[in-house]
N, C-alpha and C positions, 0 to 999 in steps of 0.2 A: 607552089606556095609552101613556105616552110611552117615549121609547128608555129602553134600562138606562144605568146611568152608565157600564160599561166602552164600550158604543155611541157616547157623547158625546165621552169621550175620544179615542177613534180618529178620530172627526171632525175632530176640533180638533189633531190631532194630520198628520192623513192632510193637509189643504190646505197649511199652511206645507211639508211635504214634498214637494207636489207642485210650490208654488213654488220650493221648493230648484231641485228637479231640472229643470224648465222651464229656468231660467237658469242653470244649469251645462251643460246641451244646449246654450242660445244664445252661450255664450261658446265651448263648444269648436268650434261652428260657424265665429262667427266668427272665431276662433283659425286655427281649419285655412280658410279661406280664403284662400288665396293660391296661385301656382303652386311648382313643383319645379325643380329645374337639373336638367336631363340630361346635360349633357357641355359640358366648357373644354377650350379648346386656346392654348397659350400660346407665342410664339415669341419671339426675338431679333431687334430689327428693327435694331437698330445701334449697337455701344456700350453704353451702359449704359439701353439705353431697349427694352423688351418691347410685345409687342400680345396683349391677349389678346380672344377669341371664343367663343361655344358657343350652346346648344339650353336651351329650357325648354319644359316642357308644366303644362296645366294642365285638365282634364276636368271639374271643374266649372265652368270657364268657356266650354264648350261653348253653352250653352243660352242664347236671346237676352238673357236677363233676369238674367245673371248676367256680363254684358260687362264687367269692371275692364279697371283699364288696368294692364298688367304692365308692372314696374320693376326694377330691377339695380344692386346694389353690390357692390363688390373689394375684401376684404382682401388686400392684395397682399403680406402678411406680413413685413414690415419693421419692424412697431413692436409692443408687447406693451401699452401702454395709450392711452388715448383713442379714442373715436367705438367704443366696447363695444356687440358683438351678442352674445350670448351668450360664447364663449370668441375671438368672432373681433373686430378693430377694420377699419373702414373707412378707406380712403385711406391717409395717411401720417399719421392721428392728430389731424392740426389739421381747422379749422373751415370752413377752406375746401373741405376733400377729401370731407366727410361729408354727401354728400347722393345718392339713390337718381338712377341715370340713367335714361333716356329719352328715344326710344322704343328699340321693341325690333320686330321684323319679323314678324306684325303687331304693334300697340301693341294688339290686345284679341283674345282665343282661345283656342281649346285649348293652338295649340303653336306655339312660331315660335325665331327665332332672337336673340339678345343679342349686342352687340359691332360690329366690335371698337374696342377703347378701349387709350388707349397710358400709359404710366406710365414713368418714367426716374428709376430707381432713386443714392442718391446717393453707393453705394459697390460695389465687385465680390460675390458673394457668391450663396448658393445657395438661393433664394428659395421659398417654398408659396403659390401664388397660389388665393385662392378666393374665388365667386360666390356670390353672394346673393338670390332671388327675392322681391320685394314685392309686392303688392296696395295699388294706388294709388287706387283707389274708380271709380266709373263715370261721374266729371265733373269737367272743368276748369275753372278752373283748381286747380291741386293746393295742398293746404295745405303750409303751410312746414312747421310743426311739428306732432307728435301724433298720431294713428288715420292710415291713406291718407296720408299726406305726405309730404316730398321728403327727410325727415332719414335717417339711415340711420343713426346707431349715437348714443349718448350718452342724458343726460337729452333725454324727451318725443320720442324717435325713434319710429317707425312700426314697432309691433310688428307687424302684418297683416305679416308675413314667413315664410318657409320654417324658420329656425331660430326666433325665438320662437313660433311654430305647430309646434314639436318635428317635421315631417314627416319621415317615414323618412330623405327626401336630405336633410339641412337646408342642409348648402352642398356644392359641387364643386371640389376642386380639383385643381390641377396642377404639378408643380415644375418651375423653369426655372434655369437658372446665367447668370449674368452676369458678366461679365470685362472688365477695363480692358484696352481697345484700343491694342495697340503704334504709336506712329508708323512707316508705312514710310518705307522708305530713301530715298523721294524727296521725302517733306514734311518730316523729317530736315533738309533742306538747303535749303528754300524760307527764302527772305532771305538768305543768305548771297550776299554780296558776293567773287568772283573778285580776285585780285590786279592790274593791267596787265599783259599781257606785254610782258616788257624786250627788248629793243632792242642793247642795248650790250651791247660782246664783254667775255669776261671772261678772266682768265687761266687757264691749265689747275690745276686743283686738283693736290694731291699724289696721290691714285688716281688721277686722268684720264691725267696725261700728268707730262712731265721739265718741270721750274721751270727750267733750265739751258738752252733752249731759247732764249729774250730773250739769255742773257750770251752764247751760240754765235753766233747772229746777229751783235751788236754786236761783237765780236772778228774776225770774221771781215772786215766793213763798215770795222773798223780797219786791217785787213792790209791790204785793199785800196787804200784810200784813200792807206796804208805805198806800197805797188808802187807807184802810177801817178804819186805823186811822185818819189819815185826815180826811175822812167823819165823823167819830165819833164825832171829835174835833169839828168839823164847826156845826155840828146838837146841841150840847151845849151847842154854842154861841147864837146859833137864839134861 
């Protein structure tokens, strides 16, 4: 006697189910493959220019056979579109700033460190900087674009990441202020050319000293010059 039809049904019904569910296990798999950020530190190194550093861990990368190569990108929070990771953008937005860095200390493990990388912002202001961890695959050389690859945020970026793999941390950040640097008082005056110093006497100004001091003189020079003719003249006579 062969099965009943409700028997047939659940058969036919039971495998496509089980294939559902197979490959929605192997995407969330691969989904949540990647590492975590554990901690950024972000300082002021001069100016308008920051360095930041931090921690990643990754526990199933523990195990020989699950060696990737961990990777790192910066939304260093300056721009609201381009190079899109979920709500965060990479770089400064353009094409050139959008690709996952490497290495990272070690480049394959459970846990190592990321950083540090400098970025020199193009205005003063009070910045959110935050990390991004990738899954770069377990061979080099890395692909440019798409699964493991070097893009980091846009069309065909490498979702194998911490934020589009929803992980608890998806990114780390850290706020930092930046502020246009005052010239000091001594580069202030670098090029600046000194006048000669003069030489020649000058008369006494009217706060210095009496302007009447030239006519005193020459009057005096006159008197004189008055006397000793006169005595000449009389000495002549006698």
């Amino acid at each position: 006697m062969g099965p009943r039809p409700g028997r047939r049904v659940l058969q036919r019904l039971g495998i496509p189910l089980i294939a559902i569910s197979l490959a929605m296990m192997a995407i969330g798999t691969a989904t949540a493959h990647s590492g975590s950020p554990d901690s950024i530190h972000v300082t002021v190194a001069g100016g308008l220019t920051v360095k930041a550093s931090g921690t990643w861990s990754w526990a199933a990368d523990a195990a020989p056979h699950e060696l990737s190569y961990v990777g790192f990108a910066l939304d260093w929070g300056e721009v609201s579109s381009g190079n899109a990771v979920g709500t965060y953008h990479i770089g400064d937005g353009t094409a050139a700033t959008n690709v996952v860095m490497q290495p990272t200390s070690p480049a394959q493990g459970s846990s190592g460190t990321w950083g540090s990388v400098s970025h020199t912002y193009a205005k003063p202001g009070t910045y959110m900087v935050c990390v991004i961890i990738y899954d770069l695959g377990e061979t080099k050389p890395f692909a440019t674009t798409g699964w493991d690859s070097l893009k980091a945020g846009g069309t065909s970026h490498n979702t194998d990441n911490s934020v589009d793999g929803n992980h608890t941390v998806q990114a780390m950040c850290g706020q930092i202020e930046v502020t246009d640097p005052s010239p000091s008082p001594i580069s202030s005056v670098l090029g600046v050319t000194s006048p000669p110093t003069s030489t020649v006497a000058t008369l006494p100004s009217e706060d210095g000293g009496s302007p009447l001091l030239p006519l005193a003189l020459l009057l005096i020079s006159f008197l004189v010059s008055l006397f000793v003719f006169r005595t000449v003249k009389v000495g002549r006579k006698l």
